[in-house]
C-alpha positions in Angstrom: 0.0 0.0 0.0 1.4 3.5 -0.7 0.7 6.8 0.8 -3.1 8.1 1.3 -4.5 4.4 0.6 -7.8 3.3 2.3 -9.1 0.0 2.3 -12.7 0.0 4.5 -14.7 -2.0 6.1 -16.7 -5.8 5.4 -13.8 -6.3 2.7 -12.9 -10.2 2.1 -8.9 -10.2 0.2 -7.6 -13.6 0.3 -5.4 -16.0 -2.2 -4.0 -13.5 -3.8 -0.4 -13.3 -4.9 0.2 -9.6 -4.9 -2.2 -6.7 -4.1 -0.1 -3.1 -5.0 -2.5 0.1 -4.5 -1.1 3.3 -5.7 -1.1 6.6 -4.0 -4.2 7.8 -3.1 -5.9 4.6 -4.5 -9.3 3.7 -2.5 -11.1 0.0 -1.9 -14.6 0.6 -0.3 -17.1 -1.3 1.7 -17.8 -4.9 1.4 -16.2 -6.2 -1.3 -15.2 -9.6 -2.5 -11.7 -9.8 -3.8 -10.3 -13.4 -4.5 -7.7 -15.0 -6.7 -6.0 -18.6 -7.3 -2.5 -18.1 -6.1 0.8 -19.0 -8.8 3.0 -21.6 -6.8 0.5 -23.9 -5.7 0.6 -28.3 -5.9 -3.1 -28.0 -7.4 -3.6 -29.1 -11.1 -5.4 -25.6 -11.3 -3.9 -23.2 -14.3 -0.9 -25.5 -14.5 -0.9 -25.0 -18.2 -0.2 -21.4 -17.5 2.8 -20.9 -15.4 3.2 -17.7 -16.0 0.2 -16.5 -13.9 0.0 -14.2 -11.8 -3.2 -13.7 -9.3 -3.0 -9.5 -8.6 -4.8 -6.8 -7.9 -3.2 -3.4 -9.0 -4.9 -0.3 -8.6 -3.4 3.0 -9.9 -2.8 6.3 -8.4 -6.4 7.7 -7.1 -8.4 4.5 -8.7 -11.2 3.7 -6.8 -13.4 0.4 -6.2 -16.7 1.6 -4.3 -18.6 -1.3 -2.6 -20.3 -4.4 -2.8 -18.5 -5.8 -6.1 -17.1 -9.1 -6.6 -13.4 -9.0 -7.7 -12.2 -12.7 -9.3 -8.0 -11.9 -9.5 -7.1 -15.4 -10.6 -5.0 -13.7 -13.2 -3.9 -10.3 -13.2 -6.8 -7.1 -12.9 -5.1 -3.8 -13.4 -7.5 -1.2 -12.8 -5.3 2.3 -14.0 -5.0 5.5 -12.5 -7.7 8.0 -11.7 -10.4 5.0 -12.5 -13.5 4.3 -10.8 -15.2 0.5 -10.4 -18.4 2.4 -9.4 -21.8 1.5 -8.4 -22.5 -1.8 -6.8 -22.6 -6.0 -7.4 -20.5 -5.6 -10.6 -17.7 -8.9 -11.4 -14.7 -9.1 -12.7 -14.0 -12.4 -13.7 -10.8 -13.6 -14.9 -11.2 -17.2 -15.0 -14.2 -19.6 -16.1 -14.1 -22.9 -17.8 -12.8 -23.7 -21.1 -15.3 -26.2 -22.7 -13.0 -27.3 -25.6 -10.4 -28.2 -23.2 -12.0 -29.1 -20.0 -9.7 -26.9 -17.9 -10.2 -24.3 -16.0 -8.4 -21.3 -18.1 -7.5 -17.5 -17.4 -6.9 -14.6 -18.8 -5.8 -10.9 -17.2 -8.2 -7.9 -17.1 -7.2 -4.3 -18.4 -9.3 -1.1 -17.1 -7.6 1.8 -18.6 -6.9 5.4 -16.8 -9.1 7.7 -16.6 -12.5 5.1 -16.8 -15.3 4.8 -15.6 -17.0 1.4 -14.9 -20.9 1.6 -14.5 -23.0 -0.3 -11.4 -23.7 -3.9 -12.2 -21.2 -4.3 -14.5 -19.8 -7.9 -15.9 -16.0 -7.5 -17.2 -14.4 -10.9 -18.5 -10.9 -12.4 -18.6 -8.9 -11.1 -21.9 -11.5 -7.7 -21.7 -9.8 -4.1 -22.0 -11.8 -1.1 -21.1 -9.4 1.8 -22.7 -8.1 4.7 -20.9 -10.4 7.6 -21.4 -13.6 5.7 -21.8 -16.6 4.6 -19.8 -18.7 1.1 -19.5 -22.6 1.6 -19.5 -24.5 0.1 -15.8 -25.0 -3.5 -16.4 -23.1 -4.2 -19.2 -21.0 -7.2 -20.2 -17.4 -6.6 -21.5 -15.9 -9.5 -23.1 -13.5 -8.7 -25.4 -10.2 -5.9 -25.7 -11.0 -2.9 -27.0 -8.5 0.3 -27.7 -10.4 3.0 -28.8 -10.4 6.0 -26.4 -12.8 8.4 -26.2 -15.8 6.1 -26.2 -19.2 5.3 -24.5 -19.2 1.4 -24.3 -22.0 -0.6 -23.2 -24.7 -3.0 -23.7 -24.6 -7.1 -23.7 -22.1 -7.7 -24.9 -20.5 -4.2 -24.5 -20.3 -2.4 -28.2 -19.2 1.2 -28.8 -22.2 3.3 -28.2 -20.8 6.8 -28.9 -17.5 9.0 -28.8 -17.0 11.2 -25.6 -15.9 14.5 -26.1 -12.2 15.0 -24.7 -13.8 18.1 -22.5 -15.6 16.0 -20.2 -14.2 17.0 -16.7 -13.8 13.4 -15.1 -11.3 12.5 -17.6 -8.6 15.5 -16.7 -9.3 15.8 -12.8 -6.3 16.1 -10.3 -7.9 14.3 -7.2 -9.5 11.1 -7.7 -12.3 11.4 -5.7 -15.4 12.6 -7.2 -17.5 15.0 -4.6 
C-alpha cells in the first residue's frame, strides 16, 4: 500500500499473490476480492505458469462497494479509474469447454474510466483509458479506442465522448 490508501470496512482479500495500491488509491465497503494463487501443488492453471493472481490499482483509482473482484489472473485497474456503483464482477477465470480446464486470462481497465454499477467484465476484456462502460453491461472482449461510450450485452461502442468532459482530466481522484 502506498501513501493516502484506504481500504474500508466488510472487505474479504484472500489467495491473492500480490495486491499493489497506488497513492491515493481507495477500496470501499464490502467487497469480495479473490484469486488462485501462482506456486500452488493443485492441477489448477498449471498449463499457465506464468500466472499471476494481482490486484493493481493506480494512483487515485477507486473500487466503491459491494463488487465481486475474481483476480485469478492479473486485474489492473489504471489510474484515476472508478469501479463504481454496486454487485458488478470481474471475472478472470471460467471454464474452457473445448479443453476441460479451468483457463484464465488478465483484465485491463484503462486510466481515466469509468465502470458503471452492475457491471460484468471478463478475462482477456480491455476497457481503454479515457472511456466509460454503460450500468449492467457485459465486457468480453479488448478494446482500444479511447474516447468512447461502451456498453450493452455484450459491450459495443455506443458513442464518442468529447475529450472536454471533466472526469477525464481531474487532479484528485475522488469525485464529490
Amino acid at each position: 500500500m502506498d501513501d493516502h490508501t484506504e481500504i474500508g470496512h466488510f472487505n474479504m482479500i484472500i489467495h491473492l499473490d500480490e495486491v499493489h495500491m497506488k497513492v491515493q488509491s481507495i477500496i470501499g465497503r464490502g467487497n469480495w476480492i479473490t484469486g488462485f494463487p501462482s506456486g500452488t501443488s493443485s492441477p489448477h492453471f498449471r498449463h499457465q505458469p506464468a500466472r499471476r493472481s494481482k490486484l493493481i490499482l493506480g494512483n487515485s483509482a477507486a473500487v466503491t462497494k459491494n463488487h465481486h473482484i475474481d483476480c485469478t489472473n492479473t486485474i489492473e485497474i489504471g489510474c484515476f479509474s472508478t469501479i463504481a456503483g454496486y454487485q458488478s464482477q470481474l471475472l478472470t477465470h471460467s471454464i474452457d469447454v473445448f479443453e476441460n480446464r479451468q483457463n484464465s486470462a488478465p483484465i485491463f481497465i484503462g486510466d481515466y474510466t469509468f465502470v458503471g454499477t452492475n457491471s460484468v467484465i471478463l478475462g482477456g476484456a480491455t476497457l481503454p483509458s479515457y472511456s466509460v462502460l454503460g450500468a449492467k453491461s457485459l465486457l468480453n472482449k479488448a478494446y482500444d479506442e479511447e474516447w468512447t461510450l461502451y456498453g450493452g450485452t455484450p459491450a459495443k461502442k455506443i458513442i464518442s465522448i468529447p475529450k472536454t468532459a471533466k472526469y477525464f482530466t481531474r487532479s484528485e481522484g475522488f469525485v464529490y
